[in-house]
N, C-alpha and C positions, 0 to 999 in steps of 0.2 A: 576237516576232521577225518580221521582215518579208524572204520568201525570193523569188527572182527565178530564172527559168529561163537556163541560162544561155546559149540563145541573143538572151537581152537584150542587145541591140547598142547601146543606148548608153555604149560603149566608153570606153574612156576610155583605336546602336548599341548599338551598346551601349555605355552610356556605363563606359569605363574607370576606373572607380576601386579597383579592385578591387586590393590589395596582389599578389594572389596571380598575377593575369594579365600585374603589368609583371614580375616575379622571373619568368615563362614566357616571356615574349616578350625578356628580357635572355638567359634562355640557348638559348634558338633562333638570335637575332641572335649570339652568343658562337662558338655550334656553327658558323655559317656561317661566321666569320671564321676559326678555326681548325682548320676538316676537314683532312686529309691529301690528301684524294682531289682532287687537283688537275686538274682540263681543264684541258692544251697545246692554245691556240688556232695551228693551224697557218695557213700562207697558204694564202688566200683570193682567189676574185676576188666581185667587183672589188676593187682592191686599194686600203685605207685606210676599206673599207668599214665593219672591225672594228675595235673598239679593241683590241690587244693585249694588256690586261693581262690575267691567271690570274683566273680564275674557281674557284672551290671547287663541291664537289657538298656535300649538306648531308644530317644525319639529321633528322629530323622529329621535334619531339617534340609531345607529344599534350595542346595544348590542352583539348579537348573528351572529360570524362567518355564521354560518350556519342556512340555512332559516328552516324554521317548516316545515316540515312533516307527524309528529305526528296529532293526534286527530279527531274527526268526527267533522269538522264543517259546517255539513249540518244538526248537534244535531237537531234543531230547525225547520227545513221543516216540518216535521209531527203533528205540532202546527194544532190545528182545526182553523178554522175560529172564527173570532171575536165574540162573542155572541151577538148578534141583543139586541139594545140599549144600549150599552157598548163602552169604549174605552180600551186598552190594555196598560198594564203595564210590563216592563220589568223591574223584581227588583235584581240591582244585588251586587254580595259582593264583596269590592274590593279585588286587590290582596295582597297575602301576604308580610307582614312588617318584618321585626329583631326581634320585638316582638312574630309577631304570629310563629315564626321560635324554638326561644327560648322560646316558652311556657308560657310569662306573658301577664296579663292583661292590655289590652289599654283602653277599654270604651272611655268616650266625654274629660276626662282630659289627657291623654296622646296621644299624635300626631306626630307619626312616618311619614317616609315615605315607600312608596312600594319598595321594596328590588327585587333585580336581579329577582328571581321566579313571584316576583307580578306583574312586568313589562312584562314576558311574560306571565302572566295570561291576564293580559287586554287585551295582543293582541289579544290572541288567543279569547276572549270576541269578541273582531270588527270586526276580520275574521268571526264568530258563526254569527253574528246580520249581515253583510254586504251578506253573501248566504241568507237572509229570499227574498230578492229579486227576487230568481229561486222558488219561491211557487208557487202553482198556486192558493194556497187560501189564498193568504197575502195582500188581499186586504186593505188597511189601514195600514197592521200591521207592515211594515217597518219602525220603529223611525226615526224621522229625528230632535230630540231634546234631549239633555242630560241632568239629570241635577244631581249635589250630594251635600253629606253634609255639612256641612261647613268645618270637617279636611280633612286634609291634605293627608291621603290615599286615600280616597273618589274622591278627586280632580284629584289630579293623574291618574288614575283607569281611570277614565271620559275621560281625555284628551287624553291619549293612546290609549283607545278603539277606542275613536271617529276618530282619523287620521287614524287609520289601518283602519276602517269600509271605510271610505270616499276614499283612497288611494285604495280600490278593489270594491270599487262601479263600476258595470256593466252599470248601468242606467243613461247617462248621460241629461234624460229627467228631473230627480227630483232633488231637493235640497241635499249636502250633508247634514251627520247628523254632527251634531254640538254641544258645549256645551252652555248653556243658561244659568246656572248661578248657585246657592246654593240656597237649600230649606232646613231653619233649621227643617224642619219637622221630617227630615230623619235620624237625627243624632243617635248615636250610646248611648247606655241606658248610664247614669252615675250611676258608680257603686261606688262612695265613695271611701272610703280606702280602698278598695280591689284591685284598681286600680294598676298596677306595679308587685301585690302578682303574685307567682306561680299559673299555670293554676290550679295544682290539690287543693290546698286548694282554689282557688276560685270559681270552681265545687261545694263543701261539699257546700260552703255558700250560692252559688246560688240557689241552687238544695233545699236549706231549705226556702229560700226566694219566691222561684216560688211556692211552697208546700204549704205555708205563704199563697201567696198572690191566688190561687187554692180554697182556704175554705173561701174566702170571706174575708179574711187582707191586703186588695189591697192598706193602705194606709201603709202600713208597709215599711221603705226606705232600698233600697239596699245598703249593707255596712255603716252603720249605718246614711253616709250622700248623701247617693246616690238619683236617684230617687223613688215615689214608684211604683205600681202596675197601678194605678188609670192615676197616670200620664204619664206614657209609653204607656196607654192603649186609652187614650184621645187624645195624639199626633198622635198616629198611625191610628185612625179615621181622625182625619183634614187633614192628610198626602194623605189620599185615596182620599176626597176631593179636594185636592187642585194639586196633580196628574193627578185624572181625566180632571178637568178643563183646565191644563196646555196642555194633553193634545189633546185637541181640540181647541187649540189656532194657530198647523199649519193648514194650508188648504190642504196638499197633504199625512196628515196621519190620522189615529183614536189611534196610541199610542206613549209613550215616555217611554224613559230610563231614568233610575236611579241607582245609584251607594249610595250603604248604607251600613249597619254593620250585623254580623251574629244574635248577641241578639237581635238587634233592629229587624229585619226581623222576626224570630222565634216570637216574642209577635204579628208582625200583622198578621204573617201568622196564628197563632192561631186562632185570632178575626177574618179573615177572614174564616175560616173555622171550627169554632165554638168548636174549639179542646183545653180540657185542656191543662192549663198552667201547670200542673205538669208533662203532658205530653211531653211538648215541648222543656223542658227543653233538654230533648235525641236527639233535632232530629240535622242532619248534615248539617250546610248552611256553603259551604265549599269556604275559599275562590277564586273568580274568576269562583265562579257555576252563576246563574240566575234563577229566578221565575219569573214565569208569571200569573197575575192577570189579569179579566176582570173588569172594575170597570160599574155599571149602573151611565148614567147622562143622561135620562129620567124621573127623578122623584122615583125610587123606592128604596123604603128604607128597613133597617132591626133595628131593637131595642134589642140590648144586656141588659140582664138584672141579678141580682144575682144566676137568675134561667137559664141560659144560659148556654151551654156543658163547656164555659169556665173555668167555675166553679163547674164542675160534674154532670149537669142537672138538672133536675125541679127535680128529686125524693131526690137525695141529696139538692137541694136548701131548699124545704120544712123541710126538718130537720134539719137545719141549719137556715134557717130563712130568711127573708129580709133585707138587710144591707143596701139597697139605693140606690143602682148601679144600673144606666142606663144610656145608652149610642149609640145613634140614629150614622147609618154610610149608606151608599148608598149598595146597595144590590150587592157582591161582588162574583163573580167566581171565583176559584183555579182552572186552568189551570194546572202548574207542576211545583214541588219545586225541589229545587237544582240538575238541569241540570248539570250536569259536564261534557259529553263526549267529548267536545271540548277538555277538559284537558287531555284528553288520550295521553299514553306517558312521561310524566312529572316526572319525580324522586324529591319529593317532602318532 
């Protein structure tokens, strides 16, 4: 995991063949679809932020003989404190699919589910988030609201973590956490026809497309009918937005979790930390890791512009030119991108 203090001012498997594991995973997925325990997602701001429909809470049923013992999930203790006028973002990736297993591309058009490993990723996710409670500087920053994309891993991911977090909550003073519903904010980049390809030829194409969209081609679409640059880059501003707001809609925290996708995380974590996109292309948001932002909702803003690091900087901008990009987002802290030590142990 790679942490950042937070007056850092650049603002901003197991292979499944197993009879006995699809019959557990058909009635885990069964139990979720038909709980009783219904969350009413009430209004919210900002408003349309949420999708509406009912969410279920789920029982858990127990994959794994044998309990976990692996992993540091006390990862997260050594988080700083909230940065003063900020609320905290816990952004995380779900766990691994049959796809992310066998090496093809999912993006927003394909929608697997979390596979035997991603199901104990999550756990080991609500185990990580349910210790922030023994901090003695986690004042606010125990989430007590969840929320993910609209597919289908995302959801999953959510609803795992959140019962393991709630089922070793210590605290029986405060709310458990819970899930609250879908933010298509968060959803994972559409990459087009690349979608389904092999990881490695869709590496080459991404990796030319970030490069693309790096020198100022940010309207250039991924996989020829994918999204482009501009629009990944706009969503993932209103997403910080409408995060922050959400949360500060409990009364007993200053942050909330989220359950999102590796690309899509890698393009905000850039904008939030003003790091090219040709760069970010390399970096690891591994699934069932977590990142932590601080988001401002005081009023204080940053303004991306073609002359922005995201883009190679003002010295490169100037020779390159002005293209028209700009892009106003609330003044953003990078806390630490892809936490993994929870996952220690895991033969993956």
């Amino acid at each position: 995991a790679e942490s950042f203090s937070p007056s850092f001012k650049r603002t901003a498997t197991l292979r499944c063949d197993s009879k006995l594991y699809h019959h557990e995973r058909r009635s885990f997925l069964k139990k979720a679809a038909t709980s009783v325990a219904v969350i009413g997602l009430e209004t919210v701001t900002p408003a349309n932020a949420i999708k509406s429909d009912p969410l279920t809470s789920i029982e858990i049923p127990s994959l794994n003989s044998d309990p976990i013992t692996t992993g540091n999930f006390e990862c997260l203790l050594d988080l700083p404190p909230i940065t003063p006028g900020c609320v905290r973002l816990y952004l995380c990736r779900h766990g691994q699919t049959e796809n992310n297993r066998l090496h093809l591309v999912q993006g927003a058009r394909v929608d697997p589910s979390i596979n035997r490993n991603g199901y104990e990723q999550a756990q080991r996710l609500g185990m990580a988030i349910s210790r922030l409670e023994k901090s003695s500087s986690s004042d606010g920053a125990v989430p007590r609201l969840a929320v993910h994309s609209k597919l289908r891993r995302a959801r999953e991911t959510a609803q795992v973590l959140t019962s393991t977090a709630s089922s070793q909550s210590t605290d029986s003073n405060q709310p458990a956490l819970k899930v609250l519903g879908e933010v298509p904010s968060i959803g994972e980049v559409d990459f087009g026809k690349l979608e389904g390809k092999d990881v490695k030829y869709f590496r080459r194409e991404m990796r030319a497309t970030y490069a693309s969209w790096s020198i100022g081609n940010i309207d250039q679409r991924s996989g020829g009918g994918g999204e482009s640059g501009r629009e990944v880059l706009e969503r993932a501003a209103r997403s910080l937005e409408e995060l922050g707001k959400l949360a500060m809609t409990s009364s007993s925290t200053s942050s909330i979790l989220a359950v999102s996708h590796s690309a899509y995380l890698k393009m905000l974590l850039s904008l939030v930390g003003d790091t090219s996109l040709a760069e970010s292309v390399l970096w690891k948001i591994q699934n069932g890791s977590v990142n932590v932002v601080d988001v401002n909702v005081e009023g204080k803003r940053r303004l991306v512009t073609s002359k922005s690091g995201l883009f190679g900087g003002e010295i490169v901008g100037k020779l390159r030119g002005n293209y028209g990009f700009e892009l106003e987002l609330p003044e953003v802290h990078l806390i630490r991108k892809n936490e993994i030590r929870h996952l220690e142990g895991m033969d993956i």
